[in-house]
N, C-alpha and C positions, 0 to 999 in steps of 0.2 A: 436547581443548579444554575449559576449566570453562564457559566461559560458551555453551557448545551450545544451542541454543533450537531444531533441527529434532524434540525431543520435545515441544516447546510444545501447546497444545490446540489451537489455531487453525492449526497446522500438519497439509496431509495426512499420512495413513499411509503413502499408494499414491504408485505412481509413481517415478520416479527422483530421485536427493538432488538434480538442480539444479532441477529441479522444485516438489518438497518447501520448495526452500529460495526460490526465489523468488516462490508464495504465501504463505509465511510473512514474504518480505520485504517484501509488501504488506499484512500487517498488516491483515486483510479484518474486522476485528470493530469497529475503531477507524475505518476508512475508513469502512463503513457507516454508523456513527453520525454522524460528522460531514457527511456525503453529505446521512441524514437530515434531519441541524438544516437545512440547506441547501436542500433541497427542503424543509420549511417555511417557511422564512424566503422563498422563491421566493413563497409560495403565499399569503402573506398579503395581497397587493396585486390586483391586478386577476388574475384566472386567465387564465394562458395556455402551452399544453403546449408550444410552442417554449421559451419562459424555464425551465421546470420542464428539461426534457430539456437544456439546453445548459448551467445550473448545475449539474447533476448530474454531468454528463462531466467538465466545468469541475475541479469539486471531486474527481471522483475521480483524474483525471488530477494535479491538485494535490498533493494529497494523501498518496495512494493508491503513484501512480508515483513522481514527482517527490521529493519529502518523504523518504518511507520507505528509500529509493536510496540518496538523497544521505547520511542518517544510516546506513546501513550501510556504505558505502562510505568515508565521512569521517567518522564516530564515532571516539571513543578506545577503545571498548573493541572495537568490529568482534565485534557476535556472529556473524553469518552465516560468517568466518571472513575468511581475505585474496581478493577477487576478483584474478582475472588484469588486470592491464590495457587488453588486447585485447577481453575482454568488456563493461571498462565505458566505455569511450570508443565517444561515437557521433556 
């Protein structure tokens, strides 16, 4: 496949390719970051660790899960490669 991205850097070494390829699907460098700006943007207003912890999840769930999924599953160019259908329907 040209477009292989499981040698990516944010991709593990270990472990097994559905593995491998579903941290990689989550994109954990990018999620972080914006998770980040998030828990700031939480933090500017009055402090309180329920808001901080429930955008957090929020956003990574968004993000993180959601987001990264959908564009590899429904992208044009499908780097992760073709998912089975049975795996991605839930």
């Amino acid at each position: 496949m040209p477009n292989e991205r499981t040698s990516e850097w944010f991709v593990p070494k270990f472990g097994p390719k559905n593995f491998r390829i579903i941290i990689g699907m989550l994109f954990l460098p990018y999620t972080a970051i914006i998770t980040c700006f998030a828990a700031l943007g939480s933090l500017s207003g009055h402090f309180e660790i329920q808001r901080l912890i429930a955008v957090c999840v929020i956003y990574f769930l968004s993000i993180g899960i959601s987001a990264h999924f959908l564009d590899a599953v429904c992208g044009k160019t499908r780097p992760w490669g073709n998912l089975p259908k049975n795996k991605t329907v839930a």
